[in-house]
C-alpha positions as a Markdown table, in Angstrom:
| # | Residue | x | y | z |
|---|---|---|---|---|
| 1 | Unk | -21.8 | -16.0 | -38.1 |
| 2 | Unk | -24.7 | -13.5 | -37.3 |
| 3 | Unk | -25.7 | -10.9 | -40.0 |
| 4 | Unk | -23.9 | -8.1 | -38.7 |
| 5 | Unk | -20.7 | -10.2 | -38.6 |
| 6 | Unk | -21.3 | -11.1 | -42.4 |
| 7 | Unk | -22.2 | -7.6 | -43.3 |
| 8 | Unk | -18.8 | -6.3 | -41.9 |
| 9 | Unk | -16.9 | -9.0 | -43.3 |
| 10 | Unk | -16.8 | -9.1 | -47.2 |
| 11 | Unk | -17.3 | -12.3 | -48.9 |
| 12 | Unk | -14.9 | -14.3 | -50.6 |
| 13 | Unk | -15.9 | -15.0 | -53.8 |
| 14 | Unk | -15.8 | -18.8 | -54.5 |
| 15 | Unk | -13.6 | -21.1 | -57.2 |
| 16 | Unk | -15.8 | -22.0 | -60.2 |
| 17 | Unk | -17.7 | -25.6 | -60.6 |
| 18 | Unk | -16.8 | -26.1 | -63.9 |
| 19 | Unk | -14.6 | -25.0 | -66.7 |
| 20 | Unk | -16.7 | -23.0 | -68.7 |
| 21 | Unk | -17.3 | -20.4 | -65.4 |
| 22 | Unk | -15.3 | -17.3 | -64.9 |
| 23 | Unk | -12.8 | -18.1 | -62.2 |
| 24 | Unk | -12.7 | -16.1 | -59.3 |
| 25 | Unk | -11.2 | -15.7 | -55.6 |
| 26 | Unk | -12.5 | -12.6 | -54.6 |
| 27 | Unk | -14.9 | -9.1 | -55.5 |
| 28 | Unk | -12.9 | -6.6 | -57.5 |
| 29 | Unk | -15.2 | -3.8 | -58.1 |
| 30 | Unk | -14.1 | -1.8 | -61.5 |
| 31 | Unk | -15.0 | 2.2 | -61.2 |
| 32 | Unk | -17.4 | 1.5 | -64.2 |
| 33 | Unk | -19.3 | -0.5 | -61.7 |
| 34 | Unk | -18.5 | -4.0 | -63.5 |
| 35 | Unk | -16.7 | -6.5 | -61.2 |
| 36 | Unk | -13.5 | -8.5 | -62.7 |
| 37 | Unk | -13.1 | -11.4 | -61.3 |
| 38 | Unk | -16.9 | -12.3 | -60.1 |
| 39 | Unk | -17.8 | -16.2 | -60.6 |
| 40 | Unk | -21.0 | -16.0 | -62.9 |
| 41 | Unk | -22.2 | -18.2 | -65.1 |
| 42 | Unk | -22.2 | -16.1 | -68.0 |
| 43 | Unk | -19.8 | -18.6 | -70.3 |
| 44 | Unk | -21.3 | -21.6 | -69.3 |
| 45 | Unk | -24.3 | -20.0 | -70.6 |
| 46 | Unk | -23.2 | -18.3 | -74.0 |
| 47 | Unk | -20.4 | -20.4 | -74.7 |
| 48 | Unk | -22.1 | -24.1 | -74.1 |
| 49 | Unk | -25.1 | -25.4 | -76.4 |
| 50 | Unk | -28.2 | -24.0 | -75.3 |
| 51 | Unk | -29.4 | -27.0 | -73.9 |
| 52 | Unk | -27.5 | -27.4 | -71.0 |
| 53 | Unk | -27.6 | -23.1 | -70.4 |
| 54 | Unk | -31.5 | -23.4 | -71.1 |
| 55 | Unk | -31.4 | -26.3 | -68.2 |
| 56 | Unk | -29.8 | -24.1 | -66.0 |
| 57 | Unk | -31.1 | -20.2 | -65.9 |
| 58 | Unk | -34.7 | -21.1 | -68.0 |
| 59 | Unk | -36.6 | -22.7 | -65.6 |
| 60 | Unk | -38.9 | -20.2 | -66.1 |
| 61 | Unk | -42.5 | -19.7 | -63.8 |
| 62 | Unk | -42.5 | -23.4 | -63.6 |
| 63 | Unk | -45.1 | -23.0 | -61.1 |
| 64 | Unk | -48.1 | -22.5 | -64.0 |
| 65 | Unk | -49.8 | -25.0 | -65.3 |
| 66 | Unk | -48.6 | -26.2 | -68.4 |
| 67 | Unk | -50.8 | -24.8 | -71.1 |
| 68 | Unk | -48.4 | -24.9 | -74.1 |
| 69 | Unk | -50.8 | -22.2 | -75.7 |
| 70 | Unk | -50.1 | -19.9 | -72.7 |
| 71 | Unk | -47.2 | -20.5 | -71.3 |
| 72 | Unk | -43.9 | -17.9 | -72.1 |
| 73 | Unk | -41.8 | -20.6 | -73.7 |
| 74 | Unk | -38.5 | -19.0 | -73.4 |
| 75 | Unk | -35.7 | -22.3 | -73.6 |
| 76 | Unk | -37.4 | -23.1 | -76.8 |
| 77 | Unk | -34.8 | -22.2 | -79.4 |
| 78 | Unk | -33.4 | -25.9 | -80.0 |
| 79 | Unk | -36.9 | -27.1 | -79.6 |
| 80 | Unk | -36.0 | -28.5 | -76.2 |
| 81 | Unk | -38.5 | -27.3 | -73.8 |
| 82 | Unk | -42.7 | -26.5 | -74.0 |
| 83 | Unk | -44.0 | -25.1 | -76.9 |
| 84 | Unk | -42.7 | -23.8 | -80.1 |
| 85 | Unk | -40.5 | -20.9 | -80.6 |
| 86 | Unk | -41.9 | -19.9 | -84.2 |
| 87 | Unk | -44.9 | -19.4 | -81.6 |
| 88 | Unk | -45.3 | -15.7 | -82.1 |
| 89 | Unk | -45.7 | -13.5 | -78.8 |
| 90 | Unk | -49.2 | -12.5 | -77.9 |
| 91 | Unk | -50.3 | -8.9 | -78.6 |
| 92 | Unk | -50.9 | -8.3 | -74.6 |
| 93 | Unk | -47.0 | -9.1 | -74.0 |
| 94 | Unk | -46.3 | -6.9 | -77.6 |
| 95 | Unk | -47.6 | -3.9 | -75.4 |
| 96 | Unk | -45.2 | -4.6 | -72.7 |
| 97 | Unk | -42.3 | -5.0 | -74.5 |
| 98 | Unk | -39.3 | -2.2 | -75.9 |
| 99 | Unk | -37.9 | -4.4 | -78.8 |
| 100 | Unk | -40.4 | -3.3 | -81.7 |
| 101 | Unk | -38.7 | -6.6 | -83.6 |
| 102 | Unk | -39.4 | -9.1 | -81.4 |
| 103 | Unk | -42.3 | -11.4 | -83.0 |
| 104 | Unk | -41.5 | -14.9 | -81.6 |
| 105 | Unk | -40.9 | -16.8 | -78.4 |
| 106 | Unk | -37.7 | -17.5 | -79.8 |
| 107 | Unk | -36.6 | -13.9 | -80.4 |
| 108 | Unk | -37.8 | -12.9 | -77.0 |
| 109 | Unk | -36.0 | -15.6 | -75.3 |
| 110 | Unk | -32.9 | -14.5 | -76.8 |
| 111 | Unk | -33.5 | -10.6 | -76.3 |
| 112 | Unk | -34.2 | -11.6 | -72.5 |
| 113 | Unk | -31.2 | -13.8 | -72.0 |
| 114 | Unk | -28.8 | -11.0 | -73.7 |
| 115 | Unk | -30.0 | -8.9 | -71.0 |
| 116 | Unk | -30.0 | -11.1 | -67.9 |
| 117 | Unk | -26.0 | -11.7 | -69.0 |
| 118 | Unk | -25.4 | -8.1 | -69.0 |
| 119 | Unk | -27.2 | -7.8 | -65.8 |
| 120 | Unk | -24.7 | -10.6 | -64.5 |
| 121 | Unk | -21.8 | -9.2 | -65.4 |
| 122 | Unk | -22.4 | -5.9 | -63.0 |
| 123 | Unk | -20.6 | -5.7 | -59.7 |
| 124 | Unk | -22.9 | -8.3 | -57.2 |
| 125 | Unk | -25.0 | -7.1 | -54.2 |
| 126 | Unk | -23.1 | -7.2 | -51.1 |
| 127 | Unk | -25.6 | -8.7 | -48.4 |
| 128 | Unk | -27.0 | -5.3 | -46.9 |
| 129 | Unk | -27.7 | -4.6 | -50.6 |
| 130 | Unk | -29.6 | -8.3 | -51.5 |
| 131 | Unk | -31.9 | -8.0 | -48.5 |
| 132 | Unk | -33.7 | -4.8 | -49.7 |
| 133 | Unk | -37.1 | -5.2 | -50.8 |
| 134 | Unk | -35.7 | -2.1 | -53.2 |
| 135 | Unk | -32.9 | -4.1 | -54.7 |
| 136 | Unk | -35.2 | -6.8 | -55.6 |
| 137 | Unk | -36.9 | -4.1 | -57.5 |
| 138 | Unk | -33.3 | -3.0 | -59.4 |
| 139 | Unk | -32.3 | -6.6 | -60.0 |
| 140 | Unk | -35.5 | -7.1 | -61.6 |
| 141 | Unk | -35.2 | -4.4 | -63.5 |
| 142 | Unk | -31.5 | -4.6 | -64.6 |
| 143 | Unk | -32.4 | -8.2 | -65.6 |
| 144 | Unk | -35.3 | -7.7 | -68.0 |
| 145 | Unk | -35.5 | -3.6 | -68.1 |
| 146 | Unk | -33.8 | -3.5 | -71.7 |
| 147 | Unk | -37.1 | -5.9 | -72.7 |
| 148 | Unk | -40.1 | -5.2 | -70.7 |
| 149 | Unk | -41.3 | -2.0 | -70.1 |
| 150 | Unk | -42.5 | -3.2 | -67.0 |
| 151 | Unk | -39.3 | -4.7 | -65.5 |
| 152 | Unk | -38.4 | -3.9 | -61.6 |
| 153 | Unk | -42.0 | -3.1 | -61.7 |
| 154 | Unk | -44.5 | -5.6 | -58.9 |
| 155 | Unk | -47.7 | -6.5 | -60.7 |
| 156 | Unk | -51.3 | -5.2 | -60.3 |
| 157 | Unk | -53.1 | -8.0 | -61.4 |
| 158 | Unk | -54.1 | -11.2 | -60.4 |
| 159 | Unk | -52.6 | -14.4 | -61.4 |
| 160 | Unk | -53.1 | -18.0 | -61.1 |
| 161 | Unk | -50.2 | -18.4 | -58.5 |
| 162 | Unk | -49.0 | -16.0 | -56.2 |
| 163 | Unk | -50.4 | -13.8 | -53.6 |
| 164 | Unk | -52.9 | -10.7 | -54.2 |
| 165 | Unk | -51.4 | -8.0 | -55.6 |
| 166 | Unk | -52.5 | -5.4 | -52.8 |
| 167 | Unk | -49.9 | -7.7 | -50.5 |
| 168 | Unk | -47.0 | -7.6 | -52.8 |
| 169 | Unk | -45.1 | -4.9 | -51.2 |
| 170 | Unk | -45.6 | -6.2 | -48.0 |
| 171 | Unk | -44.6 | -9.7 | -48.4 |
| 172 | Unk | -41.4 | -8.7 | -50.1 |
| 173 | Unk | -40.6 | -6.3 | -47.3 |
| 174 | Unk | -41.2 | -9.5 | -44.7 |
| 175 | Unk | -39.1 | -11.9 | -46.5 |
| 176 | Unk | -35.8 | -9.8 | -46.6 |
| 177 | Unk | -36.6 | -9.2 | -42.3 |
| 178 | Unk | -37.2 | -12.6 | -41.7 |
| 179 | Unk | -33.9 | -13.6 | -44.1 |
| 180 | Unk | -31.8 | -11.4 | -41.5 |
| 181 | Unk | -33.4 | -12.8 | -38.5 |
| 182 | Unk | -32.7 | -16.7 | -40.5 |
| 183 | Unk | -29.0 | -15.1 | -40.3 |
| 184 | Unk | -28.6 | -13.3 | -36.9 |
| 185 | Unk | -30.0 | -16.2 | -35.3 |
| 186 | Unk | -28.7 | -19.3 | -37.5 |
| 187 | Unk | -32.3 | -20.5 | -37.9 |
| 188 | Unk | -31.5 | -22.8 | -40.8 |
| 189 | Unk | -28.2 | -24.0 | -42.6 |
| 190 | Unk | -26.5 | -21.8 | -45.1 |
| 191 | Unk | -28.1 | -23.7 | -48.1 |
| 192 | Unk | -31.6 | -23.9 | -46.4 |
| 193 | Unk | -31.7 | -20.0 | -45.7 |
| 194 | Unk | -30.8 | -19.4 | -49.3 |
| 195 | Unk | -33.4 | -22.0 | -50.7 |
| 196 | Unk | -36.3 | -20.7 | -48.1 |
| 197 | Unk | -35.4 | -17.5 | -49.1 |
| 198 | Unk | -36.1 | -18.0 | -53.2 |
| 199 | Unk | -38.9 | -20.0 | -52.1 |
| 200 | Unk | -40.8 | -17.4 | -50.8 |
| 201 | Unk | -39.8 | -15.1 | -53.4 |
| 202 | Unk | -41.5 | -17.3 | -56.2 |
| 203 | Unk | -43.9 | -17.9 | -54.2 |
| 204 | Unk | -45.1 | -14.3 | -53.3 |
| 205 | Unk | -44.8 | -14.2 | -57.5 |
| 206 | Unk | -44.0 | -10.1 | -57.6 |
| 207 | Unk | -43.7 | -9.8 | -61.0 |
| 208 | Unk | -45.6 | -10.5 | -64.1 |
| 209 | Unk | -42.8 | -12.5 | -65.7 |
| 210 | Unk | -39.2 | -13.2 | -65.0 |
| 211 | Unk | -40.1 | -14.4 | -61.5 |
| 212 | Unk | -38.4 | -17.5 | -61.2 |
| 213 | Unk | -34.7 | -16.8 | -63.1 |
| 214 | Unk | -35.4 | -13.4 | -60.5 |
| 215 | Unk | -35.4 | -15.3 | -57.6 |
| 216 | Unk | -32.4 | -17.9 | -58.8 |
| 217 | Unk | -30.2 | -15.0 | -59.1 |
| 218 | Unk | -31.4 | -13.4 | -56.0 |
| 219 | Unk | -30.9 | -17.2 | -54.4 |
| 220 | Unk | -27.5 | -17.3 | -55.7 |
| 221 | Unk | -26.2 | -14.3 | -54.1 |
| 222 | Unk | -27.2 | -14.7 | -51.0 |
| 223 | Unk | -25.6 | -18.0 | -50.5 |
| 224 | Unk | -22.3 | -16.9 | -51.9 |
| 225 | Unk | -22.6 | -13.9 | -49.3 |
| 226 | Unk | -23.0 | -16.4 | -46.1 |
| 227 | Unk | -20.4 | -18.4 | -47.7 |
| 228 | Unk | -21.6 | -21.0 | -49.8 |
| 229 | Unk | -20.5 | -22.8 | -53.0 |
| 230 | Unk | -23.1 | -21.6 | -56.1 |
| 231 | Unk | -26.2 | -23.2 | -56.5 |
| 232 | Unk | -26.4 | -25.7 | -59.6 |
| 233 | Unk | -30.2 | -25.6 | -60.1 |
| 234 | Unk | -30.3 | -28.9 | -62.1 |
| 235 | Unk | -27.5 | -28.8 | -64.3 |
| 236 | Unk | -26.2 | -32.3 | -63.1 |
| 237 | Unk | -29.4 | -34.0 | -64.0 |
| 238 | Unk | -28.9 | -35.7 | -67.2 |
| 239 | Unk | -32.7 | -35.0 | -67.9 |
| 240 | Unk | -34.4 | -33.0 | -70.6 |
| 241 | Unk | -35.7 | -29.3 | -69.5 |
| 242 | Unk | -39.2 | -30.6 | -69.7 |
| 243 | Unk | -38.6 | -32.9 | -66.9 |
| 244 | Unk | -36.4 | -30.7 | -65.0 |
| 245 | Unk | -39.7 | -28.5 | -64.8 |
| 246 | Unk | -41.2 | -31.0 | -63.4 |
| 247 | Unk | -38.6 | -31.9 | -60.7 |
| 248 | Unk | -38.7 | -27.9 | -59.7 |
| 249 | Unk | -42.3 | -27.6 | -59.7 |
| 250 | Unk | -42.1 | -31.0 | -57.8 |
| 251 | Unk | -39.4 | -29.4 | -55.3 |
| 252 | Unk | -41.5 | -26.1 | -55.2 |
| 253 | Unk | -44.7 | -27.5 | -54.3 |
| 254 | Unk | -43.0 | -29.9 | -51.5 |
| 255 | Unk | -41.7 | -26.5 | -50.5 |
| 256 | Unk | -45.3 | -25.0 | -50.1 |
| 257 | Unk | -46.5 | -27.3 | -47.5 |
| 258 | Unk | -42.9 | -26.8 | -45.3 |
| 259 | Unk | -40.6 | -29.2 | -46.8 |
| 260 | Unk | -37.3 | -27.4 | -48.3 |
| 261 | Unk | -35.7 | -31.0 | -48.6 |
| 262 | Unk | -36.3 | -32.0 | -52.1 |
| 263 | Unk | -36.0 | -27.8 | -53.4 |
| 264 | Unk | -32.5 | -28.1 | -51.4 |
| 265 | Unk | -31.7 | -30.8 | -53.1 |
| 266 | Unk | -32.8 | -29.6 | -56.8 |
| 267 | Unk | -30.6 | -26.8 | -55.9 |
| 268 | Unk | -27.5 | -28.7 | -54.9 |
| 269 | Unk | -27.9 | -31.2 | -57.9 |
């Protein structure tokens, strides 16, 4: 099915994985702008024990290096996971954030994932909507923007991965044309399309934080748009987050020099 098929015909949304997903068969858009009836995650994550949710949406900027002294450590509230959340937040990310009560990584983590669940419960992006370097901006945004002042927001300075940030807005602007042409012309499998697709969002790294649950999400709608079942991102792994960091980083860096394989498969598993 070519992208202008898929953008005529509205998705189906798709029977849940497990039992603690909202069930679903199809969009129902509310007038509020909520959706009833949209499979998210959103129980699996705030009604399981935050291991298995931290597993699944907290994978977060796995591509740094692991400097526990550095590194956000937001699926640390169990002590599962780098770091320690009694670690209190750096005054650089005080600056950056609304909350005035947030002190620890803990608190942060938990202001952030309050947010990304509200952000999850709002009607999702049909597939003109997803692949708009704009609506990567607003997802951004409607994921973090009740935390970071910066939310939705690319960044101006350089980091360790990602590209320059003079190229930002370009890059992001490429990846949702060449995501259409993937469609139009059935370049990849539905899965791979999706995968390359989040890939290359991490990899351009457009944000100062939030990047890699950003580009999950993003990943996720666009393969229940073409038609797909949800992604998993890990959560059959009976491994501990600190070694399902490693198989993503693994995955993402395989990715880097051309081979989706083993992200597609992290995805799938």
């Amino acid at each position: 099915m070519t992208y202008a098929e898929l953008v005529e015909t509205p998705a189906q949304r798709l029977q849940p994985l497990g039992a603690n997903q909202i069930k679903t068969s199809a969009r129902q858009d509310k007038p509020d702008g909520s959706v009833e009836g949209h499979e998210l995650e959103v129980r699996q994550l705030a009604d399981e024990p935050l291991e298995r949710g931290r597993a699944v949406v907290c994978l977060e900027d796995l591509r740094r290096p692991h400097d526990r002294s550095t590194v956000p450590t937001h699926c640390d509230t169990n002590g599962e996971g780098s770091g320690d959340g009694h670690t209190e937040v750096s005054e650089e990310d005080r600056q950056g954030l609304l909350p005035s009560h947030i002190a620890t990584r803990a608190e942060l983590y938990e202001a952030e994932q309050r947010n990304i669940l509200d952000a999850l419960s709002r009607r999702p992006p049909r597939l003109t909507e997803l692949l708009d370097d704009k609506y990567l901006r607003d997802l951004h945004r409607s994921m973090f923007g009740q935390v970071w002042r910066w939310a939705g927001t690319y960044r101006t300075t350089e980091t360790n991965i990602g590209i320059d940030p003079a190229n930002i807005a370009g890059a992001v602007v490429d990846l949702v044309a060449d995501a259409r042409a993937w469609i139009d012309y059935e370049t990849y499998p539905a899965d791979e399309i999706a995968v390359r697709f989040h890939h290359r969002l991490v990899a351009v790294h457009p944000f100062a934080n939030g990047n890699g649950r950003h580009g999950r999400v993003a990943g996720d709608y666009l393969i229940a748009e073409l038609g797909g079942t949800p992604f998993t991102w890990g959560r059959g792994l009976s491994m501990s987050t600190e070694d399902l960091r490693t198989a993503y980083r693994t995955a993402l860096h395989a990715a880097d020099g051309g081979d989706l394989a083993s992200l597609v498969a992290f995805a799938r598993s």
